[in-house]
C-alpha positions as CSV (number, residue, x, y, z in Angstrom):
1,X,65.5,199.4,142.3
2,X,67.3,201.3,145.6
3,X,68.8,199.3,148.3
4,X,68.5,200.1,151.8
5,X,70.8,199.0,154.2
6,X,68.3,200.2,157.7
7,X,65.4,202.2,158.1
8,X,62.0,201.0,157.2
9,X,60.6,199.4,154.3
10,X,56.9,199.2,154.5
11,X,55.4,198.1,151.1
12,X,56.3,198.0,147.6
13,X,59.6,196.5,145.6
14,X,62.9,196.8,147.5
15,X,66.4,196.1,148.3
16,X,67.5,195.7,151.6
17,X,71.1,194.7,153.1
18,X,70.7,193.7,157.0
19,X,72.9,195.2,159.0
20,X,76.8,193.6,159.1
21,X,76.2,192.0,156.2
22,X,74.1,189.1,157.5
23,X,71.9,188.9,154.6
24,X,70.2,190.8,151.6
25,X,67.0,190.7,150.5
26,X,65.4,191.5,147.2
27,X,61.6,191.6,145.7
28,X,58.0,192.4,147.3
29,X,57.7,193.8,150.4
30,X,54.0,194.3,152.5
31,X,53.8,195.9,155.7
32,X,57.6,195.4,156.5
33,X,57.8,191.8,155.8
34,X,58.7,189.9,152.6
35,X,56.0,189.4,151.2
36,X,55.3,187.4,147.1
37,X,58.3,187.2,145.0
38,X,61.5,187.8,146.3
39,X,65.4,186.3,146.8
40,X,67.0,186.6,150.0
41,X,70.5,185.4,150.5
42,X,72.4,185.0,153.8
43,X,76.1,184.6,154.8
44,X,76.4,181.0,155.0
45,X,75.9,181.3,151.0
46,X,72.6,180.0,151.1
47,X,69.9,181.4,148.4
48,X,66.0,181.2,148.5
49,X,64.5,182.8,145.5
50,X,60.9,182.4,145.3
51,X,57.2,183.3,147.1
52,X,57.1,184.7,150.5
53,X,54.2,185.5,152.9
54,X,54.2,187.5,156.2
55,X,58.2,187.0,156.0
56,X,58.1,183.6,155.5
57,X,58.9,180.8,152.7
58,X,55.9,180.2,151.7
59,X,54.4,179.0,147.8
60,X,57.0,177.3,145.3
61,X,60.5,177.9,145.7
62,X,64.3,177.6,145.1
63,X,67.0,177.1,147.7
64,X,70.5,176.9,146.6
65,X,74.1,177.0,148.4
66,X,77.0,179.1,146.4
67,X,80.1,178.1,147.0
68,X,83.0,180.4,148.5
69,X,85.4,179.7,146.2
70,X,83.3,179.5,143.2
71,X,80.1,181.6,141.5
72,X,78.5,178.2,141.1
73,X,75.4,177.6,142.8
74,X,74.0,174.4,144.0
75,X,70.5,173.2,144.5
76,X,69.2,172.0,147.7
77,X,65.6,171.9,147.4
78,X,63.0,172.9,144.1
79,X,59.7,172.7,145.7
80,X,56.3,173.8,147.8
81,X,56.9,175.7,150.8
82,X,54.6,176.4,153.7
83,X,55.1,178.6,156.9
84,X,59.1,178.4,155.8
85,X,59.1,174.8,155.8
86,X,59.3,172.5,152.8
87,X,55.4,171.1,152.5
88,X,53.4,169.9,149.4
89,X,55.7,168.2,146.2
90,X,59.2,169.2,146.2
91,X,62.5,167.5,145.2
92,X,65.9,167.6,147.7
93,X,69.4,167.6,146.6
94,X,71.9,165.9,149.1
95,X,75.3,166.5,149.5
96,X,76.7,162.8,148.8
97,X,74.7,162.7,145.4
98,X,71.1,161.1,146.5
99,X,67.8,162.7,145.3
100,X,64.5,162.5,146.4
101,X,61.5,164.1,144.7
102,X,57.8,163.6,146.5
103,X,55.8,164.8,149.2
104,X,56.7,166.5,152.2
105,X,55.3,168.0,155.8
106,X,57.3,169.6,158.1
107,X,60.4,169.8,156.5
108,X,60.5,165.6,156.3
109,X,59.9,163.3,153.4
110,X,56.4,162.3,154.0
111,X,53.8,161.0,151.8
112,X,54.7,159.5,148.4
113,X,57.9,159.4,146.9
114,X,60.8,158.3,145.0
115,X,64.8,158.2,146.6
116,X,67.7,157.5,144.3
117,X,70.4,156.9,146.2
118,X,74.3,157.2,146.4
119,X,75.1,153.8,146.4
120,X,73.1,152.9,143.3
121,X,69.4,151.8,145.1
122,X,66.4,153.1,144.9
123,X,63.5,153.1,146.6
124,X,59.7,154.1,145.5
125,X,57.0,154.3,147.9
126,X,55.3,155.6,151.0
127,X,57.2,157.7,153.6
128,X,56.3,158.9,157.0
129,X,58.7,161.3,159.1
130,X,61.4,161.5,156.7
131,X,61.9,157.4,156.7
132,X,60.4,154.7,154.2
133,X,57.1,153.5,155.3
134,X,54.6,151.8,154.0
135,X,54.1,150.1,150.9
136,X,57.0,150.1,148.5
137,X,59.7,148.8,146.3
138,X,63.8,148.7,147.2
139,X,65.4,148.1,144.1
140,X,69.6,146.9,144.8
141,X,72.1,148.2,143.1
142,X,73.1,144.3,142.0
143,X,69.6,143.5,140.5
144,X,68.2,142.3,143.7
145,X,64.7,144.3,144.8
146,X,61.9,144.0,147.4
147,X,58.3,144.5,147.5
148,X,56.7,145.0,150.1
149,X,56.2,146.0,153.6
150,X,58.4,148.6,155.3
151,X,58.3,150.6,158.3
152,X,60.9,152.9,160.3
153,X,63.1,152.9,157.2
154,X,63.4,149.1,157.4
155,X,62.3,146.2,155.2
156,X,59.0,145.1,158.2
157,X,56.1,142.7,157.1
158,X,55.3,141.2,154.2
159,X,57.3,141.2,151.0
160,X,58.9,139.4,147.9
161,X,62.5,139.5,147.8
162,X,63.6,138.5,143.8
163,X,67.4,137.1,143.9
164,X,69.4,137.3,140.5
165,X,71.9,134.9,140.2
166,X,73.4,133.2,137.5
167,X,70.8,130.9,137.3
168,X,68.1,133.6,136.9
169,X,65.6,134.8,139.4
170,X,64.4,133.3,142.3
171,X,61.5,134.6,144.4
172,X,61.2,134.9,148.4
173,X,58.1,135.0,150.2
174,X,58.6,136.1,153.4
175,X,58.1,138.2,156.4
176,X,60.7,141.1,157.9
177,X,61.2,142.7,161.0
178,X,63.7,145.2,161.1
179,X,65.5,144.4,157.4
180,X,65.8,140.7,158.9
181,X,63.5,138.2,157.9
182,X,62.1,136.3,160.2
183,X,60.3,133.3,157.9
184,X,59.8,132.6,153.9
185,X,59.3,130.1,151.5
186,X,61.7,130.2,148.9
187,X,61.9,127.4,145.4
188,X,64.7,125.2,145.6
189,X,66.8,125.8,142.6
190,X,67.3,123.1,140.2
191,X,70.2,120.7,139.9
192,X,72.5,120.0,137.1
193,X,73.2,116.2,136.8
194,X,76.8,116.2,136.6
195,X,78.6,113.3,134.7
């Protein structure tokens, strides 16, 4: 394969350095855009290797970061594309350990989906505009999970909360605004006659 750093590249299978360095691309090429398979990487150490169309990220693709000090890439994001944004089923990498994998639109979380998080909780449900929404379930790292209602990435309408404690499980009905609840109905727990 040659490798061109200027001059035009209409169609076909290329190589081409950008001028200064900026970036390198490698793979198809149609009427001087990239167009099906290809990997491009730029100088911020970020990788897409996957489909293009008209220039764009657009099919199912990789994007990775390599490290400076190491040869060690790092996914970001294994998924759909459209129009160079992430759209369709993907899954996202974050940088403090969480995953998601689900739908997207417009580069945001947005459909159906499942978040593991950082800190040990997860959360499986409906998203809208990159924030839980919807209909689904916020399992605690301690045990503790809700069911329910959520909107604006907080716990809003509806739910069952189930407490563990050392007694077992207890069960709260109740309705949330903001991740506060407003009102519930909750069992008493039982008393131990102490003699």
């Amino acid at each position: 394969m040659s490798c061109h750093t200027s001059g035009s590249v209409a169609s076909g299978v290329r190589c081409l350095r950008y001028p200064g360095g900026a970036a390198r691309y490698e793979g198809k090429w149609l009427n001087n855009q990239h167009h099906g398979f290809g990997v491009k990487a730029n100088k911020h150490g970020l990788i897409y290797e996957g489909q293009w169309s008209k220039g764009q990220r657009h099919g199912y693709g990789t994007l990775r970061r390599q490290r400076k000090s190491s040869q060690i890439c790092e996914r970001i994001y294994v998924g759909q594309w459209h129009s160079d944004k992430r759209c369709g089923e993907g899954k996202q990498f974050y940088d403090d350990g969480s995953i998601y994998f689900g739908q997207w639109h417009l580069n945001q979380r947005h459909g159906r989906g499942i978040q593991w998080y950082s800190d040990g909780r997860i959360y499986i449900g409906e998203w809208q505009q990159d924030a839980m929404h919807g209909k689904g379930v916020l399992f605690s790292a301690n045990g503790n999970r809700y069911v329910g209602e959520f909107e604006k990435g907080c716990k809003s309408g509806s739910g069952l909360y189930y407490h563990l404690d050392s007694s077992g499980q207890r069960v709260q009905l109740g309705n949330w605004m903001g991740d506060i609840c407003k009102s519930s109905l909750m069992p008493l727990q039982k008393q131990t006659n102490i003699k």
